[in-house]
DOZA-392249 format. One record per residue: x, y, z of N, C-alpha, C, O in turn. Coordinates in nm, 3 decimals. Example, Ala and Ser with C-alpha at 12.3 -4.5 7.8 and 13.67 -1.06 7.14 Angstrom:
BEGIN
+---------+---------+---------+---------+----------+---------+---------+---------+---------+---------+---------+---------+
|  n_east | n_north |    n_up | ca_east | ca_north |   ca_up |  c_east | c_north |    c_up |  o_east | o_north |    o_up |
+---------+---------+---------+---------+----------+---------+---------+---------+---------+---------+---------+---------+
|   1.319 |  -0.569 |   0.780 |   1.230 |   -0.450 |   0.780 |   1.320 |  -0.330 |   0.780 |   1.424 |  -0.332 |   0.846 |
|   1.285 |  -0.225 |   0.708 |   1.367 |   -0.106 |   0.714 |   1.290 |   0.003 |   0.787 |   1.341 |   0.114 |   0.804 |
+---------+---------+---------+---------+----------+---------+---------+---------+---------+---------+---------+---------+
//
This chain:
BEGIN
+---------+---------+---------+---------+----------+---------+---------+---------+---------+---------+---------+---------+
|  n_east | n_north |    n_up | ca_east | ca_north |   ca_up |  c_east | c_north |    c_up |  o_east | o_north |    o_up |
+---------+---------+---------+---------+----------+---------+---------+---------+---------+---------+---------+---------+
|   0.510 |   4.969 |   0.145 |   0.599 |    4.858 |   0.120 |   0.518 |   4.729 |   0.119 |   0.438 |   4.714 |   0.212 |
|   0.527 |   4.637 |   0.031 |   0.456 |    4.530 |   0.015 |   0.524 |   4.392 |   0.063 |   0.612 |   4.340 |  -0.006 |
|   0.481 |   4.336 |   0.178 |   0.496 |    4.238 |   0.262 |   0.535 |   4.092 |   0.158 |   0.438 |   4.044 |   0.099 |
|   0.658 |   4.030 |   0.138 |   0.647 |    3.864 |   0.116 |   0.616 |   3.796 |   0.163 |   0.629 |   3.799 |   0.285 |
|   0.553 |   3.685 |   0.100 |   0.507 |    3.546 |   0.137 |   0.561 |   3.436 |   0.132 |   0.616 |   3.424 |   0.023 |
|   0.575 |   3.350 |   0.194 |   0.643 |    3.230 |   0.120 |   0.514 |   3.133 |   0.067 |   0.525 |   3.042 |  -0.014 |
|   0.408 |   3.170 |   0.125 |   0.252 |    3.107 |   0.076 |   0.196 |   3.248 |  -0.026 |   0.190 |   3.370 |  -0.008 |
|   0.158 |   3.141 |  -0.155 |   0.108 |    3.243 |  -0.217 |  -0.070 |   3.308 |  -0.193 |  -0.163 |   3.240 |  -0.148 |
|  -0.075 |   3.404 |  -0.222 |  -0.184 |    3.473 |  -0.203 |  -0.314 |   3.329 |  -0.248 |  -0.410 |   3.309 |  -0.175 |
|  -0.296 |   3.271 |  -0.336 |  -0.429 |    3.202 |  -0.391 |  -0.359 |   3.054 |  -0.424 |  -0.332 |   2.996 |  -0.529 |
|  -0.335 |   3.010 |  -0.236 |  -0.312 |    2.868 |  -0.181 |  -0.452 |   2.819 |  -0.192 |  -0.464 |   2.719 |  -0.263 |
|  -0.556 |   2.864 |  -0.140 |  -0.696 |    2.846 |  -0.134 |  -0.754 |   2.793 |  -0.276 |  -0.821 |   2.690 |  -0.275 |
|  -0.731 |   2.857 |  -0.395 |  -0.732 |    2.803 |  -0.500 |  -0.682 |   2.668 |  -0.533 |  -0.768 |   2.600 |  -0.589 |
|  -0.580 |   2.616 |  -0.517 |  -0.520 |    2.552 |  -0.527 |  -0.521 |   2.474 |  -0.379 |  -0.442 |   2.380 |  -0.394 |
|  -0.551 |   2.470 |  -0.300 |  -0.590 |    2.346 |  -0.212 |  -0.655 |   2.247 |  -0.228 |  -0.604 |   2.139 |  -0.196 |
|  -0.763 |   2.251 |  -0.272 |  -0.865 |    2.159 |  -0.355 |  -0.805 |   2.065 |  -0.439 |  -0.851 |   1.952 |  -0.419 |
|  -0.720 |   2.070 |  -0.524 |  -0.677 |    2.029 |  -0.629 |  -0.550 |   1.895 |  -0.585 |  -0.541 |   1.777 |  -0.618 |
|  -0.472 |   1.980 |  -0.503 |  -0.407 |    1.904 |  -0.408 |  -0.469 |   1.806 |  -0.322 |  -0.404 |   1.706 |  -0.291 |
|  -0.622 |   1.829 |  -0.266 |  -0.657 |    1.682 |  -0.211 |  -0.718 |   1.605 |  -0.321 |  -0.756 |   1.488 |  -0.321 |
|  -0.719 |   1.656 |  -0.376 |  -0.783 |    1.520 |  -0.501 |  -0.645 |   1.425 |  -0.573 |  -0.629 |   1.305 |  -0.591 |
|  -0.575 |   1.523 |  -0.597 |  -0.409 |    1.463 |  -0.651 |  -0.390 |   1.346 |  -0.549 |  -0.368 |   1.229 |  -0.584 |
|  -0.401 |   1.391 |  -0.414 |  -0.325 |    1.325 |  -0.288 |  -0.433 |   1.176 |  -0.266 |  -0.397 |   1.073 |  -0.209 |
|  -0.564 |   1.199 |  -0.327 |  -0.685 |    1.081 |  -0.269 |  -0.657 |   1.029 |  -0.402 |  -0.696 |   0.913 |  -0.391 |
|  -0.603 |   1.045 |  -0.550 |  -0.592 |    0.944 |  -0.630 |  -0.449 |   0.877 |  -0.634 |  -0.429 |   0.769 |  -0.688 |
|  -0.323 |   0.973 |  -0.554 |  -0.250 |    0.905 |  -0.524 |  -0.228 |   0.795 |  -0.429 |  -0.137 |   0.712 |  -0.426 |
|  -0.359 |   0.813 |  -0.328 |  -0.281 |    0.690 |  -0.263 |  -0.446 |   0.555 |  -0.314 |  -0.463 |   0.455 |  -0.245 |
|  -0.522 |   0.580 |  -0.411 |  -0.607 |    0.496 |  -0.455 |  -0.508 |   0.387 |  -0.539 |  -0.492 |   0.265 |  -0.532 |
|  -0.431 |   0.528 |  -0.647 |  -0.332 |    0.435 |  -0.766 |  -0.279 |   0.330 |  -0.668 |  -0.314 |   0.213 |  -0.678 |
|  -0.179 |   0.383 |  -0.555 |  -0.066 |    0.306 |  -0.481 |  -0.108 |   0.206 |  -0.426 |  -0.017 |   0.127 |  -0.399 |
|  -0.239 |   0.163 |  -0.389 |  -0.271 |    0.032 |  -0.299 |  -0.331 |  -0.080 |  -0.405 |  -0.431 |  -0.083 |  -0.477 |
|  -0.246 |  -0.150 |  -0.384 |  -0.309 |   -0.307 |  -0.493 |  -0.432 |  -0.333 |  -0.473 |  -0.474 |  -0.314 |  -0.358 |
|  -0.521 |  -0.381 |  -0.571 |  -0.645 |   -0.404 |  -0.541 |  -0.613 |  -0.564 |  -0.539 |  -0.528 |  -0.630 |  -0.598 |
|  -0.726 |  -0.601 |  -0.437 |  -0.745 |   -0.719 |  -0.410 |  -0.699 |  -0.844 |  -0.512 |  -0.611 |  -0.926 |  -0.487 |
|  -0.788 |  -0.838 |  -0.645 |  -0.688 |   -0.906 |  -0.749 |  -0.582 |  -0.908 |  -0.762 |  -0.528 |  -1.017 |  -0.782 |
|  -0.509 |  -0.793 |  -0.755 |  -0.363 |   -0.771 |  -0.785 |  -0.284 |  -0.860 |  -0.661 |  -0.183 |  -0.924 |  -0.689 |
|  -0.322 |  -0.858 |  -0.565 |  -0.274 |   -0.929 |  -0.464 |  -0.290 |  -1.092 |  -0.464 |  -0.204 |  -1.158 |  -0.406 |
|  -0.366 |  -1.136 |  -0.509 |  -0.411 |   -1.261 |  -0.535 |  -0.378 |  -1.330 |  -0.668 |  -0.390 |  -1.448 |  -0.699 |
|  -0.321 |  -1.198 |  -0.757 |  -0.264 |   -1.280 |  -0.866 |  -0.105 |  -1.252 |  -0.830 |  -0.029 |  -1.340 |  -0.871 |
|  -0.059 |  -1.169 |  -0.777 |   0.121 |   -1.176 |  -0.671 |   0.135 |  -1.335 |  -0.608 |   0.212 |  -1.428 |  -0.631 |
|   0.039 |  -1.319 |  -0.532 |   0.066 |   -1.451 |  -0.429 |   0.063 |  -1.576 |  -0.520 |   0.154 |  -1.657 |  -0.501 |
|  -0.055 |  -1.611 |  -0.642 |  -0.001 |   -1.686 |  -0.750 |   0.099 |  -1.707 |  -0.809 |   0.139 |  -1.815 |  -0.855 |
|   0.149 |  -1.600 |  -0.813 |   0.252 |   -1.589 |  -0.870 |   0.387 |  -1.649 |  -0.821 |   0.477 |  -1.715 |  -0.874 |
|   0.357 |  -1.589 |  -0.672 |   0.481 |   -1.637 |  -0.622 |   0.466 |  -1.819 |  -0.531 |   0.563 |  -1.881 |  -0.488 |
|   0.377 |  -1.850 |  -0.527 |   0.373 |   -1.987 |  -0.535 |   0.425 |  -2.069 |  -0.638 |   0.486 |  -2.175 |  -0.626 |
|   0.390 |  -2.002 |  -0.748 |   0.417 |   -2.095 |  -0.877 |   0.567 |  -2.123 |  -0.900 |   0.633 |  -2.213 |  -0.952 |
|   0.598 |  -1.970 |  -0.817 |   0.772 |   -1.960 |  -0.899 |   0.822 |  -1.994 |  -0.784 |   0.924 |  -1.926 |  -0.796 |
|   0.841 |  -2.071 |  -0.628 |   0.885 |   -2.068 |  -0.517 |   0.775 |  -2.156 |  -0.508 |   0.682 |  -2.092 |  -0.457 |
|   0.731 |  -2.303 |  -0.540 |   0.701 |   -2.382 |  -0.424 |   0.712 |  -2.432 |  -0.324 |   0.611 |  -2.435 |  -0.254 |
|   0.806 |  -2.480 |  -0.284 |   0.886 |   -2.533 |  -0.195 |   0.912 |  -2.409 |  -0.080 |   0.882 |  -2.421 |   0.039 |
|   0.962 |  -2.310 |  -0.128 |   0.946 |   -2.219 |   0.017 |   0.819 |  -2.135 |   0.045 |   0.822 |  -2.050 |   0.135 |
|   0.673 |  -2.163 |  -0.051 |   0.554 |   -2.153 |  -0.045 |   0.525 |  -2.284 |   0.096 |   0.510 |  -2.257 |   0.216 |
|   0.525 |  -2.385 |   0.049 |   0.507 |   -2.477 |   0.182 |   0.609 |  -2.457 |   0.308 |   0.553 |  -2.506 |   0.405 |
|   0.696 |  -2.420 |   0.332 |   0.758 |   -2.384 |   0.423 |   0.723 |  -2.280 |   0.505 |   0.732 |  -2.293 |   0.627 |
|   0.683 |  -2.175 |   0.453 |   0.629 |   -2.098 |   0.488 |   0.490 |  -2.104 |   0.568 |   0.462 |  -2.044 |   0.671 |
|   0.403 |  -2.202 |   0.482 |   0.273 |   -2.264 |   0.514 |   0.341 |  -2.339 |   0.668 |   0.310 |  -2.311 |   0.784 |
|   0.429 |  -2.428 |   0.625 |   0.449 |   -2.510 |   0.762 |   0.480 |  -2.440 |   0.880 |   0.433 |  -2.460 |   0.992 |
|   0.590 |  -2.329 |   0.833 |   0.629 |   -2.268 |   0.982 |   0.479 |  -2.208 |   1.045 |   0.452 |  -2.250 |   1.158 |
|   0.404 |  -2.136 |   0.995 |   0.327 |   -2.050 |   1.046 |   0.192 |  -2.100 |   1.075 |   0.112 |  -2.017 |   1.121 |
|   0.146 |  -2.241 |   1.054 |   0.106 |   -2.347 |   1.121 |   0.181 |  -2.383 |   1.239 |   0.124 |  -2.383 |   1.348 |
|   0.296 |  -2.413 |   1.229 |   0.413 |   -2.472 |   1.380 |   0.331 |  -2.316 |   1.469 |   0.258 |  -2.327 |   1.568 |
|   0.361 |  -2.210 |   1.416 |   0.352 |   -2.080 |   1.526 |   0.239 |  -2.065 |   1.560 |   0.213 |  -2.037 |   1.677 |
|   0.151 |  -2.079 |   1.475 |  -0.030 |   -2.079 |   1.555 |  -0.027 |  -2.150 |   1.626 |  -0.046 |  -2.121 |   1.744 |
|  -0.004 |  -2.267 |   1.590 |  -0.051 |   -2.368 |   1.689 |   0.015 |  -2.369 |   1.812 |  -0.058 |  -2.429 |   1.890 |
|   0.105 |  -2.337 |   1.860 |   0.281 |   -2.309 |   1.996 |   0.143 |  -2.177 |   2.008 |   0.082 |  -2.171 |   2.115 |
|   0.111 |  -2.097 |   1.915 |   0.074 |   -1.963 |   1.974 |  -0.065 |  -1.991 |   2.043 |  -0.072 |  -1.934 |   2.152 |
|  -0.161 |  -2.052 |   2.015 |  -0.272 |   -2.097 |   2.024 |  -0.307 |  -2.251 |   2.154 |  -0.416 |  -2.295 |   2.190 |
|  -0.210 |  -2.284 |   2.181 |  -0.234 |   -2.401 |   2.247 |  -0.198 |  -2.344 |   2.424 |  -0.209 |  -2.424 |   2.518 |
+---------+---------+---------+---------+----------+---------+---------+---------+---------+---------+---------+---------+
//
């Protein structure tokens, strides 16, 4: 009588393949540095005003945090 698996016989094959899928998935998923620096442009340009607010509060909090 021949035993089931719920893992197939030639996971081993196919393991490999799966960490490479999994190391370019999370390369694609993280913004590169540019990408982040042209966001934050971005969102200055389109939100000034709560760009400096933002700037101000978290100046107010260093400094309360820092003093």
């Amino acid at each position: 009588m021949q035993e089931h698996s719920l893992i197939p016989s030639d996971v081993n094959a196919v393991a490999p393949e799966a960490t490479v899928t999994e190391e370019n998935a999370i390369k694609s998923s993280s913004p590169t540095p540019k990408e982040i620096l042209e966001a934050t442009e971005r969102f200055i340009t389109e939100n000034p005003l709560l760009s400096v607010g933002i700037a101000a509060a978290t100046g107010f909090l260093l400094v309360r945090l820092f003093r």
